[in-house]
C-alpha positions in Angstrom: 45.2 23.3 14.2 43.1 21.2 16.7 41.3 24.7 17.1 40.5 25.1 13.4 39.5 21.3 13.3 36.8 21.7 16.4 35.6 24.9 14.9 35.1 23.0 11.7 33.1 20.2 13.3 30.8 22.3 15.2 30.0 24.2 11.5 29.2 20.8 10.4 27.2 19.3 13.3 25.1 22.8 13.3 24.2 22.3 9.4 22.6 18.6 9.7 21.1 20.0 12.9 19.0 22.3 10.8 18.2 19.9 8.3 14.4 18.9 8.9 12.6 15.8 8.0 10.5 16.4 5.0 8.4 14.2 2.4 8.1 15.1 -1.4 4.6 13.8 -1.9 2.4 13.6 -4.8 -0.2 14.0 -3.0 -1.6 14.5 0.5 -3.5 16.8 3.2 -3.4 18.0 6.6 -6.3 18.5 8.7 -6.0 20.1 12.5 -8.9 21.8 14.6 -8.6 22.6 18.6 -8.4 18.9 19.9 -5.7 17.6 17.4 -4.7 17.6 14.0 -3.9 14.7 11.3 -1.6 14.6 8.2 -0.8 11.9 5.9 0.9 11.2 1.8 -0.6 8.9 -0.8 2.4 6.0 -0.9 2.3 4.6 2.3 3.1 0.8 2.9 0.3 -0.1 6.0 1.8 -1.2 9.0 -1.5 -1.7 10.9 -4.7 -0.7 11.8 -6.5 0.0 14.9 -10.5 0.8 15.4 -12.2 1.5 18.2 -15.7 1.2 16.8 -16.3 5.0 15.7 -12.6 5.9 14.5 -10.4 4.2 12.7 -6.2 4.5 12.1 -4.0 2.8 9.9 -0.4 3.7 9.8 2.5 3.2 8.1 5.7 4.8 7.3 7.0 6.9 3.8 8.4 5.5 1.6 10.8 6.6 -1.0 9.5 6.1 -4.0 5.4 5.8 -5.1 4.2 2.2 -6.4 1.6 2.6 -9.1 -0.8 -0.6 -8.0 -3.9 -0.4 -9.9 -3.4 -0.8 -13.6 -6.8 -1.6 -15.1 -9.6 0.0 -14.2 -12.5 -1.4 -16.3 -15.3 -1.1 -13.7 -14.4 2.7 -12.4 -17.6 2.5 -10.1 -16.5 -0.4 -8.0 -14.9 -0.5 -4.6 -12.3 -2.1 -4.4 -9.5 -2.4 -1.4 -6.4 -4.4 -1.8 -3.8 -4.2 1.5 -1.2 -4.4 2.5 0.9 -3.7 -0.5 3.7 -4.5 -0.7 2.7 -7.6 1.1 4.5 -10.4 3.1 2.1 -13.2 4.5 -1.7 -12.5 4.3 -3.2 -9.9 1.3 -6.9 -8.4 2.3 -9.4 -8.2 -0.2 -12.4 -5.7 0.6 -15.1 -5.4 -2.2 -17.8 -2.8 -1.4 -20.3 -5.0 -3.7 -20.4 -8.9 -4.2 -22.0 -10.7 -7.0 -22.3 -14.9 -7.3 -19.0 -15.7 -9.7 -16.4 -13.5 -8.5 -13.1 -14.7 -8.3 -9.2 -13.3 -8.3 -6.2 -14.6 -10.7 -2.8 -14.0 -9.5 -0.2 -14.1 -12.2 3.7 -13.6 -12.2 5.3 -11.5 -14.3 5.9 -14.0 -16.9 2.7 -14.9 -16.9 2.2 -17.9 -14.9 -1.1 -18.3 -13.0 0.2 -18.9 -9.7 -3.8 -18.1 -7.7 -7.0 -18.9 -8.9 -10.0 -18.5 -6.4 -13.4 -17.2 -5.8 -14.0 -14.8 -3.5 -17.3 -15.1 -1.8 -17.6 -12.4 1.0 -16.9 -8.8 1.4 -13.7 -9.6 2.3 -11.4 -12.4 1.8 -7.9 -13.6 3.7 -5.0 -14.5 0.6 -2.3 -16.5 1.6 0.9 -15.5 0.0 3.6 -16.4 2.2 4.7 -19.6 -0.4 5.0 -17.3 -3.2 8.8 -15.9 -4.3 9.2 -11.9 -4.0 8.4 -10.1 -6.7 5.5 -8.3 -8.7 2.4 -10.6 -9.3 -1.0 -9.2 -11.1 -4.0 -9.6 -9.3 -6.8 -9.8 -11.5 -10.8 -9.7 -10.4 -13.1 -11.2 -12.8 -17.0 -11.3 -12.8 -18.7 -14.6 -13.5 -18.4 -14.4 -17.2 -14.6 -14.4 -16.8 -14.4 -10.5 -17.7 -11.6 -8.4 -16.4 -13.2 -6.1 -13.5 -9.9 -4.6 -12.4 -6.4 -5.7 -12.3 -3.7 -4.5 -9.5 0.2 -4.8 -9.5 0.9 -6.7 -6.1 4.5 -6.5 -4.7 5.7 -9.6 -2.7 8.3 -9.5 0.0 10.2 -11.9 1.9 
């Protein structure tokens, strides 16, 4: 019997040995020539980045399921970058064009402005650490108060 029962666990022990890591992504690439190669999956959460001047990395790790962020997209032309997401402490806000007038709204989900300010550089610091977890809309508007694009932020503790 403890025979059978040894043969048995080496069966199972070889079966998870020849399961391999793999992501189901909805999209991604890989790239490789002779000095190295890179690969990477839209749905990240960014862990950090480094830059050395010339090249730049950020990294992260999979996660299991994809978080649709943006929403509205009324300005398809604009640059827009809002990290990390989910987010813990700080949110980054990079704009790839600034006009005099911009500023960001941050609602809850039951619609409660909770942040209101204008953003007057390229890029701009938001402190979140004092808000609860959960999902909060983060809306740019223009100087006329006009919707540019609005993004689903998702705040952890």
């Amino acid at each position: 019997m403890k025979k059978i029962l040894l043969i048995a666990g080496q069966i199972v022990f070889c079966a998870f040995l020849t399961q391999a890591q793999e992501v189901i992504s909805p999209q991604g690439e890989s790239y490789s020539n002779s000095s190295g190669g890179v690969e990477f999956t839209i749905g990240e959460s960014v862990i950090s980045t480094f830059e050395n001047g010339t090249y730049g990395l950020t990294h992260g790790f999979h996660q299991s399921n994809l978080i649709i962020s943006s929403i509205e997209d009324f300005t398809p032309n604009m640059d827009i970058a809002i990290y990390p997401n989910p987010v813990m402490n700080q949110l980054t806000i990079k704009l790839s064009d600034i006009k005099v007038g911009y500023h960001f709204q941050m609602v809850d989900m039951n619609g409660k402005l909770v942040k209101s300010n204008p953003i007057n550089n390229l890029e701009t610091q938001v402190d979140v650490s004092a808000f609860a977890a959960g999902v909060y809309l983060f809306i740019l508007k223009d100087e006329q108060g006009e919707n540019l694009k609005t993004y689903q932020i998702h705040k952890l503790n």
